[in-house]
Backbone bond lengths (Angstrom), bond angles and torsions (degrees), N, CA, C in turn:
res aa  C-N    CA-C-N  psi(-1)  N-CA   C-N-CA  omega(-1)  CA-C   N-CA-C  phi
1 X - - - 1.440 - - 1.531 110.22 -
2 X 1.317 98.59 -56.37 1.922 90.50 170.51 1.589 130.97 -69.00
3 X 1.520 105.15 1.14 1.410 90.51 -171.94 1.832 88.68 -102.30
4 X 1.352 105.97 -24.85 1.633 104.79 163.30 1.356 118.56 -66.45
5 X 0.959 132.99 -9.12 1.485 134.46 178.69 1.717 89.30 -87.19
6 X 1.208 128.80 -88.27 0.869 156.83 164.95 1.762 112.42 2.19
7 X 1.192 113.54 -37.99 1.510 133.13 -177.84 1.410 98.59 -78.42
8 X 1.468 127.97 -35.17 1.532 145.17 -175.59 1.542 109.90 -64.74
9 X 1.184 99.33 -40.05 1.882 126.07 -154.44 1.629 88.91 -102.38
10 X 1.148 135.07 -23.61 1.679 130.14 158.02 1.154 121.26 -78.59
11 X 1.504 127.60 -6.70 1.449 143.84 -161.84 1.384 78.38 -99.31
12 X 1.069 126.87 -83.91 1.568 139.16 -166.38 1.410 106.73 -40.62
13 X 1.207 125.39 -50.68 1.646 115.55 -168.05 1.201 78.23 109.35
14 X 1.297 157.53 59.75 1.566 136.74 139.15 1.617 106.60 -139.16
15 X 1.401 100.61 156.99 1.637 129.13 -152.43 1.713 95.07 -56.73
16 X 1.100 128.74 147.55 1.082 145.42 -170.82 1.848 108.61 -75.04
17 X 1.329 139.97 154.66 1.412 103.12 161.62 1.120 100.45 -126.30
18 X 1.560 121.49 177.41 1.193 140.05 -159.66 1.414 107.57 -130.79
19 X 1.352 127.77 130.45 1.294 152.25 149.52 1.550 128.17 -42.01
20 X 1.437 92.61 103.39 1.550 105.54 -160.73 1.544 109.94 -100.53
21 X 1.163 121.01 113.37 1.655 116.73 -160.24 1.577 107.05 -73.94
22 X 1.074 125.78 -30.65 2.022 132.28 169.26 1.129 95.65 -55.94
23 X 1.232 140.56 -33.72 1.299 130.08 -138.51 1.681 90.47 -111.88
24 X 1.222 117.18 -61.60 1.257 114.86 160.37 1.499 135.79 -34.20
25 X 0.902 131.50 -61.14 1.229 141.89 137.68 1.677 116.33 -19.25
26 X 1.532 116.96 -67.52 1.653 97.33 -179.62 1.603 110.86 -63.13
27 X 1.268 124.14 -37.56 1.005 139.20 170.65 1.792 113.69 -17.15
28 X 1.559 100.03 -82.63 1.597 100.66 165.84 1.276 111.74 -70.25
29 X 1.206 154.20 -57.32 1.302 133.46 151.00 1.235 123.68 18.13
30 X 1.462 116.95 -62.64 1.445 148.59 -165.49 1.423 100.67 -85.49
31 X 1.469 114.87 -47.56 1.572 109.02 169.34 1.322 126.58 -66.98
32 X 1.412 114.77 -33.66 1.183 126.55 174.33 1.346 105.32 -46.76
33 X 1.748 120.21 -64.64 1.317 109.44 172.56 0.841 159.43 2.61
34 X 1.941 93.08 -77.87 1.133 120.74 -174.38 1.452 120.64 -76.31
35 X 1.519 105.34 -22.34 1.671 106.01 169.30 1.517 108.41 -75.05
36 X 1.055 123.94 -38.23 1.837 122.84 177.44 1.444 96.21 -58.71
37 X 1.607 116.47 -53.06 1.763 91.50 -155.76 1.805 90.08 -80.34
38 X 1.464 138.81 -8.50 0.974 100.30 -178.37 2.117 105.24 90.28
39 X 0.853 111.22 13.72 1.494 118.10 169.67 1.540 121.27 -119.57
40 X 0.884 109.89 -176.35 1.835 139.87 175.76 1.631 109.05 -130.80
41 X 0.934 152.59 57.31 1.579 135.28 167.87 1.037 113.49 -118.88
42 X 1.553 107.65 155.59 1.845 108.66 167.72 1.391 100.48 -61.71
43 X 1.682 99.05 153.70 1.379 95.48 152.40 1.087 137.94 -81.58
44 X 1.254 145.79 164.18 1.627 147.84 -165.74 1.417 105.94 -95.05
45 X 1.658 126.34 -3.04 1.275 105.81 -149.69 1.786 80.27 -144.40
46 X 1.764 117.08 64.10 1.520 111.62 -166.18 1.626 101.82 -99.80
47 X 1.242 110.21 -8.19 1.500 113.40 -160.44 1.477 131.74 15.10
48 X 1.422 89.46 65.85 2.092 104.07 167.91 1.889 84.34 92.78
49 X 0.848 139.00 8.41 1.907 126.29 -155.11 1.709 84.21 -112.71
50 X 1.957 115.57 144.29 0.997 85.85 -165.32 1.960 90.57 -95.41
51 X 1.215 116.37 -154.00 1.360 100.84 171.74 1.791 99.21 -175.04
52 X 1.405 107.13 131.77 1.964 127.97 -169.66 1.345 91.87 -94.28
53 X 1.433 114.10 144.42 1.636 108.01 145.67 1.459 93.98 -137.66
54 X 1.707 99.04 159.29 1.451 97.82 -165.92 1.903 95.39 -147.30
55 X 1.324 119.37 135.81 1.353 114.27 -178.07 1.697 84.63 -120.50
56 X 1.565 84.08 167.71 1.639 105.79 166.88 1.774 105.41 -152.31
57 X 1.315 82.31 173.57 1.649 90.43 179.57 1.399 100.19 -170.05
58 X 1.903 99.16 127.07 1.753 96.02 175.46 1.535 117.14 -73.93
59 X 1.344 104.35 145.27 1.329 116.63 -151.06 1.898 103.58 -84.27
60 X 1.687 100.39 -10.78 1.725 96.35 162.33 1.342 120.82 -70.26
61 X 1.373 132.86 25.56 1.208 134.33 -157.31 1.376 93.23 -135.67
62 X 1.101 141.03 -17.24 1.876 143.07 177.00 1.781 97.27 -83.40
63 X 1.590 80.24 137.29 1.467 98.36 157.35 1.132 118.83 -94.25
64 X 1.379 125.58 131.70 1.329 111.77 -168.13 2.037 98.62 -124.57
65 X 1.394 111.92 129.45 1.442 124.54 -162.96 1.572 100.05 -109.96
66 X 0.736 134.66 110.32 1.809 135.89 160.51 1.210 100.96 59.65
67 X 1.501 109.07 62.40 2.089 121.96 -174.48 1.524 103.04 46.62
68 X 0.982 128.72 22.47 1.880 119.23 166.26 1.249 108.41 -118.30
69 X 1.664 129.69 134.45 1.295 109.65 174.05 1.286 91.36 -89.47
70 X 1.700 99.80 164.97 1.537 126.25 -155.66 1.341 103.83 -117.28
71 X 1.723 115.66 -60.58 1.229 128.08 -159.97 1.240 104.05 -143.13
72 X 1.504 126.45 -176.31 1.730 137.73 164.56 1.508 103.06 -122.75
73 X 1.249 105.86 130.53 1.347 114.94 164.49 1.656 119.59 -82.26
């Protein structure tokens, strides 16, 4: 994934990045979390680092009521 990112970021004229193992590490850490507690939030503790979160959900799983989905089954 990073060296595909990375191929993008040589197209552009900008600095390549590098894979930081601390950083990696809190990272899932942090994911780990968030699947136990069952949330989505930034973390509180990013110090200047920036940080995405991104959910999904397959969309065969909505109930959908008078063209609006309503609920998830």
């Amino acid at each position: 994934m990073l060296q595909a990112h990375n191929n993008y970021r040589v197209q552009h004229c900008v600095p390549r990045l590098v894979l930081n193992d601390d950083l990696s590490r809190s990272a899932q850490s942090y994911a780990e979390y968030l699947v136990k507690s069952g949330t989505l939030a930034h973390s509180d503790n990013r110090n200047d680092i920036g940080e995405n979160l991104y959910k999904a959900y397959n969309s065969k799983c909505l109930k959908q009521m008078n063209g609006k989905t309503r609920y998830t089954i």
